[in-house]
C-alpha angles and dihedrals in degrees: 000000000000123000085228086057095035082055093049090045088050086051099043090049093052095044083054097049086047093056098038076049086046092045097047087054095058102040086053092054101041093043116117113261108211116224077258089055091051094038084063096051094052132086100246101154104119085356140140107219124190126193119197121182099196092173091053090044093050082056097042083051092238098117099053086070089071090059091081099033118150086234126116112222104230121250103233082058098039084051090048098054083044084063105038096031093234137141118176087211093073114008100042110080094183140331141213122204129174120186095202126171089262099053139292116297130196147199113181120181121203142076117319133184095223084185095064095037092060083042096058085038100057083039085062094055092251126130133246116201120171106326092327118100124186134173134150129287125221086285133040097245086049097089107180114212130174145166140180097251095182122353090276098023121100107195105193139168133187113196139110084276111084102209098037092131084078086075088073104055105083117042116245129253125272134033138335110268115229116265135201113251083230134121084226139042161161143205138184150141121266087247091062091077090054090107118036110152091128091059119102128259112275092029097071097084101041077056096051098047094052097047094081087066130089092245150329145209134202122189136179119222124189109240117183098295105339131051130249124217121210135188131205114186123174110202126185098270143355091264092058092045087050087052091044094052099050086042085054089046108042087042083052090056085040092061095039080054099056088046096055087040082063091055086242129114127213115283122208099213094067136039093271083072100045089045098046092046092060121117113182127187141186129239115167114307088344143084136188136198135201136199130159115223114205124230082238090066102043087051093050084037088056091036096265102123102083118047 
C-alpha cells in the first residue's frame, strides 16, 4: 500500500467518523422527547406542572370548542402572534409548564419561525447570543428567557433570573416519574390547595379534603363525546388513602343531598352534574377519583352554550 493511498484511506475514514459524529447530532436533537423525558427537564419540586397535547385534542375534537370562546385575546398577545406570525390553535402540538418557586418554566412543541422571534425580541430591547434570547417581562423582576431546545422545541422561562430557560436544557437525574396516558394534565402537590378561595363553589371541599396528602394528579381523557376526569392522589400511608376516599365520597352524597334538599337535580351542564357524578376508591398508599364530564358542560364552560 502506497503512502499516497494510505493518506486517501486516512481521509475517507475521517470524513466518515465526522459525518456518523454530524449525524448523531442531529438525530439527538430532532428525536422525539416523551411528556416523561420533559417532566424531567423541568423544575417540579414544590411545582404545579400542566401538560397539554393540542395535537391529540384537534383530533379528539376538544379544542375546536375554544374557537368560539367568549374570551378576548389580550392585545399585548394579539400584538405579539402579528409579529411573530404564530397561533397556538394551529401551530402549537403540546406544552409543558411548571410554575415552580423559582419561576414559570416551559417546553412548547410546534412549528416556530426562530427568525421573527429573535426579531420581537430584539423590538422589545432584549438580546439574542448565541441561541438564547432574553428580554424583560412586563416587571422588572419578570426576566424572559428562551432557546430552541430542539427545532420544534421552545424551551422558556419566566423568573428574577434572566437565563433561567437554560434550566431546562439537560434532563435531570433519576427515573422517569409516572405520567398519565391523557392529552391533558395536571400535577401538584397536596399544599398547593391550601388556599383555594379562587376555586369555584362545589369544588372547595374536595380541595380541602386532598391538601393534607404528598401529591396529587388530575387528568382529562376523551371519552366518546365527553370527557372523563380522573384523579390520582398518593397520601402517607394506606390508612390515610382509605380516610381520604370515604371523605371524597361522603362530601360527594353530602352535595347530592343539599341538592335534593333544594328540590333540584344535577345538571350536566354545570358543575352540580360533573361533582355529583364522582366515585373514588383506595388501593395501597393511593386514591383515585372519577367524574364524566358531558360535551353539554365543556361548550357552556367555553361560551358555547348560547348562541
Amino acid at each position: 500500500m502506497t503512502s499516497k493511498f494510505r493518506a486517501w484511506v486516512l481521509v475517507v475514514l475521517v470524513a466518515a467518523i465526522c459525518g456518523s459524529a454530524v449525524w448523531g447530532v442531529a438525530w439527538y436533537r430532532s428525536r422525539l422527547l416523551t411528556p416523561a423525558a420533559l417532566l424531567k427537564r423541568i423544575p417540579s419540586s414544590d411545582a404545579i406542572v400542566i401538560y397539554l397535547d393540542f395535537d391529540a385534542l384537534r383530533h379528539s375534537g376538544v379544542l375546536p370548542l375554544l374557537d368560539n370562546a367568549k374570551v378576548t385575546e389580550e392585545p399585548e398577545y394579539q400584538d405579539f402572534v402579528r409579529k411573530i406570525d404564530f397561533n397556538y390553535k394551529q401551530d402549537l402540538d403540546s406544552v409543558m409548564l411548571a410554575f415552580a418557586p423559582t419561576g414559570k418554566y416551559l417546553l412548547a412543541r410546534g412549528q416556530f419561525d426562530w427568525k421573527s422571534l429573535r426579531t420581537y425580541v430584539e423590538s422589545e430591547n432584549g438580546q439574542c447570543y448565541n441561541s438564547l434570547c432574553r428580554m424583560q417581562g412586563s416587571t422588572p423582576d419578570r426576566r424572559i428567557s428562551f432557546f430552541p431546545l430542539q427545532s420544534n422545541l421552545l424551551a422558556l422561562a419566566v423568573s428574577q433570573d434572566e437565563s433561567a430557560a437554560l434550566r431546562l436544557q439537560n434532563p435531570s437525574p433519576g427515573t422517569n416519574s409516572e405520567i398519565p396516558n391523557a392529552p391533558v394534565w395536571i400535577a401538584f402537590p397536596g399544599a398547593a390547595l391550601k388556599s383555594v378561595d379562587s376555586l369555584p363553589d362545589g369544588t372547595r371541599p374536595f380541595a380541602h379534603a386532598i391538601e393534607s396528602a404528598d401529591s396529587a394528579v388530575l387528568s382529562f381523557v376523551p371519552e366518546a363525546q365527553r370527557l372523563a376526569v380522573k384523579l390520582t392522589v398518593a397520601c402517607h400511608s394506606p390508612q390515610d388513602a382509605s380516610d381520604l376516599a370515604a371523605q371524597l365520597s361522603a362530601t360527594t352524597t353530602l352535595l347530592r343531598q343539599m341538592i335534593a334538599r333544594e328540590h333540584h337535580t344535577p345538571n350536566p351542564a354545570d358543575l352540580s352534574g360533573v361533582l355529583t357524578a364522582g366515585a373514588f376508591r383506595n388501593q395501597g398508599s393511593r386514591v383515585y377519583g372519577y367524574w364524566p364530564m358531558e360535551r353539554v358542560f365543556l361548550e357552556n364552560l367555553f361560551g358555547n352554550g348560547q348562541k
